[in-house]
C-alpha positions as CSV (number, residue, x, y, z in Angstrom):
1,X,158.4,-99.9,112.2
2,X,158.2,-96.8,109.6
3,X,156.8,-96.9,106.7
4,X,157.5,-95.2,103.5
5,X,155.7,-92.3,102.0
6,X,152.7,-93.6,99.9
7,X,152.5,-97.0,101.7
8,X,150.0,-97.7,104.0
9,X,151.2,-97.7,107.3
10,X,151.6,-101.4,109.0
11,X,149.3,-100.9,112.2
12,X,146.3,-99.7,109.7
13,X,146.7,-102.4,107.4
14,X,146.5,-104.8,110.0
15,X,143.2,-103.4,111.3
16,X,141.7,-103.2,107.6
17,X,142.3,-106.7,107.6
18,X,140.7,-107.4,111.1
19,X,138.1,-105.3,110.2
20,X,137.2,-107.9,107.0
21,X,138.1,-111.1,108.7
22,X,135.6,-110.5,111.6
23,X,133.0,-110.3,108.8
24,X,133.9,-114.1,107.2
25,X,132.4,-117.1,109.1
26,X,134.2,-120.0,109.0
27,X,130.8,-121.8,107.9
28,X,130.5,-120.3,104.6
29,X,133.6,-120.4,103.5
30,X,133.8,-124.6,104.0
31,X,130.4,-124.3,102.1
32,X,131.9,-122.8,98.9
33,X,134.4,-125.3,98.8
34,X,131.9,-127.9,98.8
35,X,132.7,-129.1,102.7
36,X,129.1,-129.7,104.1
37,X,129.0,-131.0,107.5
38,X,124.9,-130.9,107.4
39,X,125.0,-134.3,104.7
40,X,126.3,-137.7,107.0
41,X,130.1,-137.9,106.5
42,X,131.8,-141.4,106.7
43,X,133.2,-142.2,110.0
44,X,136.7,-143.8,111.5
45,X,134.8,-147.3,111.6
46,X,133.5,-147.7,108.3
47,X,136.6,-146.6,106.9
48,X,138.7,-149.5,109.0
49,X,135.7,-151.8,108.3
50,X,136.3,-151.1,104.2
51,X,133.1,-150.0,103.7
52,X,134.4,-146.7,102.6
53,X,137.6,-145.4,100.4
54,X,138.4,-142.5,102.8
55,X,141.2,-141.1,105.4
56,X,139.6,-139.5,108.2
57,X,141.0,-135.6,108.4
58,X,142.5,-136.1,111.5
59,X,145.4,-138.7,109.8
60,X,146.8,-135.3,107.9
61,X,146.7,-133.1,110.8
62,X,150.2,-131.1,111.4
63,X,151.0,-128.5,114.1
64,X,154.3,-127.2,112.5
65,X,152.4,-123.9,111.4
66,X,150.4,-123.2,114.4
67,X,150.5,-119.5,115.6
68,X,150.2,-120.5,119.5
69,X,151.1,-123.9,121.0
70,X,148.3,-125.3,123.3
71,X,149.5,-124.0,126.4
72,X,149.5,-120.4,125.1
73,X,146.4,-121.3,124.4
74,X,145.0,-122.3,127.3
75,X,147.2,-119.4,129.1
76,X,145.1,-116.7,126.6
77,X,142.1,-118.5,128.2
78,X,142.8,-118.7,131.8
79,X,141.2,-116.1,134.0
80,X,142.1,-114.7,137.4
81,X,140.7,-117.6,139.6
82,X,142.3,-120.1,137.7
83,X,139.6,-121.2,135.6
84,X,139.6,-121.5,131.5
85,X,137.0,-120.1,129.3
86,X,138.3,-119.5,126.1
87,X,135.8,-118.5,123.5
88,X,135.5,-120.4,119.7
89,X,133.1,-121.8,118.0
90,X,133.5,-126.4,117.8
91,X,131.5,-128.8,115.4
92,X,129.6,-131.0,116.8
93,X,129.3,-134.1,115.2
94,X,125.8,-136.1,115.8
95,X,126.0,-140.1,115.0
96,X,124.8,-140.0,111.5
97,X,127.5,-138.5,110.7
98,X,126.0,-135.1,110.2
99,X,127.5,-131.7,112.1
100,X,126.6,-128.4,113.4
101,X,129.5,-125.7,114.1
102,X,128.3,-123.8,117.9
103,X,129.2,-121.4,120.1
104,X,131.5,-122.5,123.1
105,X,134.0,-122.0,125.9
106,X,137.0,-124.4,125.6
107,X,137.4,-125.0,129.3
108,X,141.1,-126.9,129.2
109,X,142.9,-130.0,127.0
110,X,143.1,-134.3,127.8
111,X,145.7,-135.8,127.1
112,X,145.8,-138.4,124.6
113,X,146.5,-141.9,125.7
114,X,148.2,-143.1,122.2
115,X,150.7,-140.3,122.1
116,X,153.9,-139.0,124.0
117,X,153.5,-135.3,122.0
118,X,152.2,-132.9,124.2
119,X,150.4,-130.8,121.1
120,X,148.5,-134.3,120.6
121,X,145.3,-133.1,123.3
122,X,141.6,-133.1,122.6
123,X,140.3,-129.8,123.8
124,X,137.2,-130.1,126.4
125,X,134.4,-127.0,125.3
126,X,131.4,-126.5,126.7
127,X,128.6,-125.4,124.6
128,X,126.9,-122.1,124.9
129,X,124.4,-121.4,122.4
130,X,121.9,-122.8,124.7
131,X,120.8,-125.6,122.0
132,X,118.8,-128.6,123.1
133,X,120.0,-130.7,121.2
134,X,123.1,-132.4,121.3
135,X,125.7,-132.9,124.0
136,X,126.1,-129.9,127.0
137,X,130.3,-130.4,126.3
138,X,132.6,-132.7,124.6
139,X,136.0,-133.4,124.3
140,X,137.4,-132.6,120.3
141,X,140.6,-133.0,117.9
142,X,141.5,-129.5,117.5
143,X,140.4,-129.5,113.6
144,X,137.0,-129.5,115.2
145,X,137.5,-126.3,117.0
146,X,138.2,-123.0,116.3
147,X,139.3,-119.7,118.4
148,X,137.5,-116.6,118.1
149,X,141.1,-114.9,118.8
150,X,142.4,-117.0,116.2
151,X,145.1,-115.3,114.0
């Protein structure tokens, strides 16, 4: 790729742009648009039951624009022994409806039951802040997790 005289050249835009996303967490910017996961959310029940006027998130989700399919994914992760540790960060979600976004390892995908599309997985991550609170791993829909090598 050249570039033209008085451009900026490609490969230095790219890390200016690197450079100012590693700054941005993921946190504040749901926070200024108004996405709270610390005040108790509606879940898949009362929403079935009628309590509540609300899709859950997960009804809208679409891979079409994904950058990396879920095995590239989990071959990014995968180290020389065979084992996957991928690092990202994951929400967990308590029962009252209330979530914290922590430090993990996504350690490989299941399957869901309900589906014959192989994107359809929920990823398994183990958590590695060292909290004691909350679960040790979980299994989560991939709007609940996010890559640290994420594009």
């Amino acid at each position: 790729f050249v570039s033209r005289p008085g451009v900026v050249p490609r490969k230095i835009e790219i890390e200016r742009k690197k450079r100012i996303f590693s700054g941005v967490q993921l946190e504040d910017l749901l926070l200024e648009r108004g996405i709270d996961h610390k005040v108790p959310s509606a879940t898949s029940l009362e929403f079935y039951a009628g309590d509540v006027p609300l899709l859950p998130l997960e009804s809208f989700d679409d891979t079409d624009f994904e950058c990396r399919s879920v095995a590239a994914w989990l071959e990014l992760g995968t180290k020389s022994d065979g084992t996957c540790a991928l690092p990202a960060r994951a929400l967990d979600m308590s029962e009252d409806g209330t979530g914290t976004w922590r430090s993990c390892s996504v350690t490989g995908v299941e399957q869901l039951m309900s589906s014959e599309d192989p994107e359809d997985v929920l990823w398994r991550v183990d958590f590695t802040d060292g909290a004691k609170e909350g679960p040790a791993s979980a299994s989560l829909h991939r709007l609940h997790v996010y890559f640290i090598a994420e594009d």
